[in-house]
C-alpha positions in Angstrom: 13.1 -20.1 -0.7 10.1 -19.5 -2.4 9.2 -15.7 -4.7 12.9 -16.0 -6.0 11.7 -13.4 -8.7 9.8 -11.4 -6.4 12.4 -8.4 -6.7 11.6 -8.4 -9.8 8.2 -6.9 -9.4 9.3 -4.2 -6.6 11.9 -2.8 -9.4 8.9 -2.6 -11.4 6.7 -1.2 -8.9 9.0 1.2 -8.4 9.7 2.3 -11.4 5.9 2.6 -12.0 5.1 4.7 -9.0 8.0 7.0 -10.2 6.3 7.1 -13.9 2.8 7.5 -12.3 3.2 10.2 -9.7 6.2 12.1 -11.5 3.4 15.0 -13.0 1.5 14.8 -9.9 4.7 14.8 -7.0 8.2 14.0 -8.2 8.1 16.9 -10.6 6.5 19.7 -9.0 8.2 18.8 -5.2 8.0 22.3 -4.0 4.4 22.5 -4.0 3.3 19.6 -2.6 1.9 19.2 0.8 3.9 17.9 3.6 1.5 15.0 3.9 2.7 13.7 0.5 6.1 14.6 1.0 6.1 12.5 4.6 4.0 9.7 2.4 6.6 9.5 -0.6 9.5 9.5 1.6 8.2 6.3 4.4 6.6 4.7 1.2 9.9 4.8 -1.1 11.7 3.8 2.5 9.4 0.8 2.5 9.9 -0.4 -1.0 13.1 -0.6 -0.7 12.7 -2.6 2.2 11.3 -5.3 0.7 13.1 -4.8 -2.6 16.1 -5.6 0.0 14.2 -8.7 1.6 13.1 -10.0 -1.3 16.6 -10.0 -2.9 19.0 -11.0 -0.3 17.8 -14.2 0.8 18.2 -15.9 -2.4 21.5 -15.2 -2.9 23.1 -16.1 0.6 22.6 -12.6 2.4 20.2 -14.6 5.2 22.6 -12.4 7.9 21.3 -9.2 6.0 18.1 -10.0 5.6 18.0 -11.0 9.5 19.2 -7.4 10.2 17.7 -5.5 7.9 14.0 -7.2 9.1 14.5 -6.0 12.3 14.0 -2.3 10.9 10.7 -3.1 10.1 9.7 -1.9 14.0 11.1 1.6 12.8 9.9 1.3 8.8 6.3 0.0 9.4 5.4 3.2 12.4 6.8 5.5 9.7 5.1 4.2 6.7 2.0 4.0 9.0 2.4 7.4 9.8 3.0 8.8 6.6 -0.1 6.7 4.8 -2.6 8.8 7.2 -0.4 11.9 6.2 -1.5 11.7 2.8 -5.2 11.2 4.0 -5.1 14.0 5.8 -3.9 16.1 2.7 -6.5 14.6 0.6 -8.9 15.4 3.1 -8.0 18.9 3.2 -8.1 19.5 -0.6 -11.7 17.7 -0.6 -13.2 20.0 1.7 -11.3 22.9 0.3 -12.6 22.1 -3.5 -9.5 21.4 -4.6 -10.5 20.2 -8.4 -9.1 16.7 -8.3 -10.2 15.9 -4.9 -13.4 17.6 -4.6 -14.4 14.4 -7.3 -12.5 11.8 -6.3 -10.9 12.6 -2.8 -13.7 10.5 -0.5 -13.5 7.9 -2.6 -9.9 7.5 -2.9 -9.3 7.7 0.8 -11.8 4.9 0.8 -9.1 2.7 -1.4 -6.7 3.9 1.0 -7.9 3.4 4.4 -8.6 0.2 3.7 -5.1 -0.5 2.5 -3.8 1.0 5.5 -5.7 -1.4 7.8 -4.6 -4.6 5.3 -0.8 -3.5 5.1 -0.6 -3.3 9.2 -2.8 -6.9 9.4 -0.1 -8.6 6.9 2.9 -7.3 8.5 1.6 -8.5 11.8 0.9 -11.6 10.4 4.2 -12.0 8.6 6.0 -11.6 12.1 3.8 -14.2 13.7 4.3 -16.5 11.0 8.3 -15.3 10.6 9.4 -19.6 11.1 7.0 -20.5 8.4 9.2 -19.2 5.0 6.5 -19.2 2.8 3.2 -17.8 4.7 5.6 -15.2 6.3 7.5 -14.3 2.3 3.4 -14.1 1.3 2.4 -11.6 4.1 5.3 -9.7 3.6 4.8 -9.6 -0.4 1.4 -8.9 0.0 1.9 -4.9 1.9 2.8 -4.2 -2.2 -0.6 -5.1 -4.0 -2.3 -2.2 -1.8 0.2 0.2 -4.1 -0.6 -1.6 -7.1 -3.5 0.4 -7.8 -3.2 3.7 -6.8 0.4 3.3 -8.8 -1.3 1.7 -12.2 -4.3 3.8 -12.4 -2.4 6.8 -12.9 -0.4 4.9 -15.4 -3.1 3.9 -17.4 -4.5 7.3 -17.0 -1.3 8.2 -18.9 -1.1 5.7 -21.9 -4.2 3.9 -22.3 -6.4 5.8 -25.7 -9.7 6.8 -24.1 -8.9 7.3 -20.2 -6.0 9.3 -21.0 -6.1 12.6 -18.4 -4.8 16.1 -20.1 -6.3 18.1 -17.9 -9.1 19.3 -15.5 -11.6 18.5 -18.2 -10.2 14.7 -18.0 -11.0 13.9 -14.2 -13.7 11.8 -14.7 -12.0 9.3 -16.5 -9.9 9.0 -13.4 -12.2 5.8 -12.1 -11.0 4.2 -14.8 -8.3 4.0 -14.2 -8.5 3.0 -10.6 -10.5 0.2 -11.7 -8.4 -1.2 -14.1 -5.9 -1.4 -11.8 -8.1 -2.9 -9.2 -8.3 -6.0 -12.0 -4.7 -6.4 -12.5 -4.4 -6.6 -8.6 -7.4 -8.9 -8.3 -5.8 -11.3 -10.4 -2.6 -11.6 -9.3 -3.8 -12.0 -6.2 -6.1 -14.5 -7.6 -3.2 -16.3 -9.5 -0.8 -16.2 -6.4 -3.3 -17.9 -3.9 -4.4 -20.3 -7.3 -0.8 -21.5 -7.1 -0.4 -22.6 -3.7 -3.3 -22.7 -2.0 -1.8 -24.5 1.0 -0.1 -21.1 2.0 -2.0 -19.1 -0.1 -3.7 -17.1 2.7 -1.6 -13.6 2.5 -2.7 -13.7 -1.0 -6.8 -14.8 -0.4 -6.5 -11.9 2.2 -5.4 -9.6 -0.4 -7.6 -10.9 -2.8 -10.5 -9.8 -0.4 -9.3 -6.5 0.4 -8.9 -5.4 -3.3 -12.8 -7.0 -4.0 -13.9 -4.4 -1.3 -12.1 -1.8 -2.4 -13.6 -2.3 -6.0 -17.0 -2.7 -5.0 -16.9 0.1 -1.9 -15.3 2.5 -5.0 -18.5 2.6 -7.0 -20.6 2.1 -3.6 -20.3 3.1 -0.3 -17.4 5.8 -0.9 -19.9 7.5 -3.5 -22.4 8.5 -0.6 -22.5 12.0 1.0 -22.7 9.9 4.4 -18.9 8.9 3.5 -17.8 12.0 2.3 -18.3 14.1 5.4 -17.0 11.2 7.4 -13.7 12.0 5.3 -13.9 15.7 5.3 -13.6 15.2 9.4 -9.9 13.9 8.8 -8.8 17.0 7.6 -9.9 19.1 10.3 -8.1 16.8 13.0 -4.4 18.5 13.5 -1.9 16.4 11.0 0.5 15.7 14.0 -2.2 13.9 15.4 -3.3 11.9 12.6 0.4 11.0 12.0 1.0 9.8 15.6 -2.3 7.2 15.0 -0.4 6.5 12.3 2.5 6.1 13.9 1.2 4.1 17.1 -1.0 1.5 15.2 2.3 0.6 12.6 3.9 -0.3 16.2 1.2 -2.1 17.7 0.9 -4.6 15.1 4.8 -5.5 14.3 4.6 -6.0 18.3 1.5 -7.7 18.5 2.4 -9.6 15.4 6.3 -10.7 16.8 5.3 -11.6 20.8 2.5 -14.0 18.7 4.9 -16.0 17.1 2.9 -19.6 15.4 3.5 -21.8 13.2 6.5 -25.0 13.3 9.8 -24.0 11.6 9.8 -24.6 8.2 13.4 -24.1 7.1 15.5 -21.1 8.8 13.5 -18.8 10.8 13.7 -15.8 8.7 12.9 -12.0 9.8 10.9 -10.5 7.2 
């Protein structure tokens, strides 16, 4: 089976998004929004998901990770739901000058967005390829480098000397951040595809998505053209947004399991 230390990397990722968002969310849970509350909760609930996926198979729990892929029609709607939950929210504080987001809200969502279209295309294609271990382990994988950024940026943002954020008077340094993460993603997409290039298309794919992002960050999410496009989202009711969410998450595990490809390579495994 191939990623055998993959679980590795959701432990740290975990661990990371805990450290990053803990000023931000973890430690002031009674004034966040319900948008960030519905996004931590489906995010955490996906993470451990494919901590679960990426441990069990190695060490004989094909059985559990059979059943537990299955969930992916329930965990994918939710974390769908819960990403445009947390756009809505930023949405909301952009147009309402919150201080953080009235810099970097448009542009953020821009990151986001485009996440939230790549994490639904690899789970798709991770069902579709399920009989193939290793293009199906790479698409499934590959829904965590979207959180790789958004998750290191605020760590550097934290510890490196010269981007470090105290206060209000520190936003701008905030791009910084993002970007440096952007270059740690880029590259170990780069090295993952590098290493197998045979069935290294989750991780050109990814590699792709994190280039646009980059370049679309200092670009196209910097315009006033994309800014009120984004302000928009936050007057469309949240229920609504959350129920796009919720239906395009479904459409593509469907979509991706009733177009099954690929010979069997191995077991057929479910995600």
């Amino acid at each position: 089976m191939p990623y055998r230390k993959a679980w590795l990397f959701i432990v740290a990722l975990i661990a990371a998004t805990i450290f990053a968002f803990w000023r931000s969310y973890f430690g002031r849970l009674s004034s966040s929004s319900a948008g960030f509350h519905i996004h931590g909760m489906t995010a955490g609930l996906w993470m451990l998901l494919l901590l679960a996926q990426s441990w069990t198979p190695h060490r004989g729990g094909i059985a559990v990770h059979r059943g537990l892929g299955k969930t992916t029609f329930v965990a994918m709607p939710l974390f769908a739901a819960g990403s445009m939950g947390v756009i809505h929210s930023m949405a909301t504080g952009t147009a309402g000058g919150h201080p953080f987001y009235a810099i970097w809200g448009a542009r953020l969502a821009f990151i986001d967005i485009l996440a939230f279209g790549a994490v639904l295309y690899a789970v798709g294609m991770a069902f579709r390829h399920r009989r193939n271990v290793r293009l199906h382990a790479g698409y499934m994988l590959s829904t965590a480098l979207p959180l790789v950024s958004p998750v290191l940026g605020r760590v550097f943002n934290q510890t490196v000397p010269g981007i470090i954020i105290r206060g209000p008077q520190d936003f701008h340094l905030f791009g910084w951040g993002v970007q440096l993460a952007n270059l740690v993603a880029g590259i170990v997409a780069l090295w993952l595809w590098r290493r197998d290039t045979r069935n290294g298309k989750p991780w050109a794919v990814a590699l792709g998505v994190v280039v646009v992002q980059a370049v679309g960050f200092e670009t196209v999410a910097v315009g006033e053209t994309w800014r009120k496009l984004f302000t928009v989202i936050g007057t469309s009711p949240l229920a609504a947004l959350m129920a796009f969410g919720l239906v395009a998450g479904l459409v593509a595990v469907i979509l991706g399991w009733t177009a099954a490809a690929g010979r069997k390579t191995g077991r057929t495994v479910f995600v």
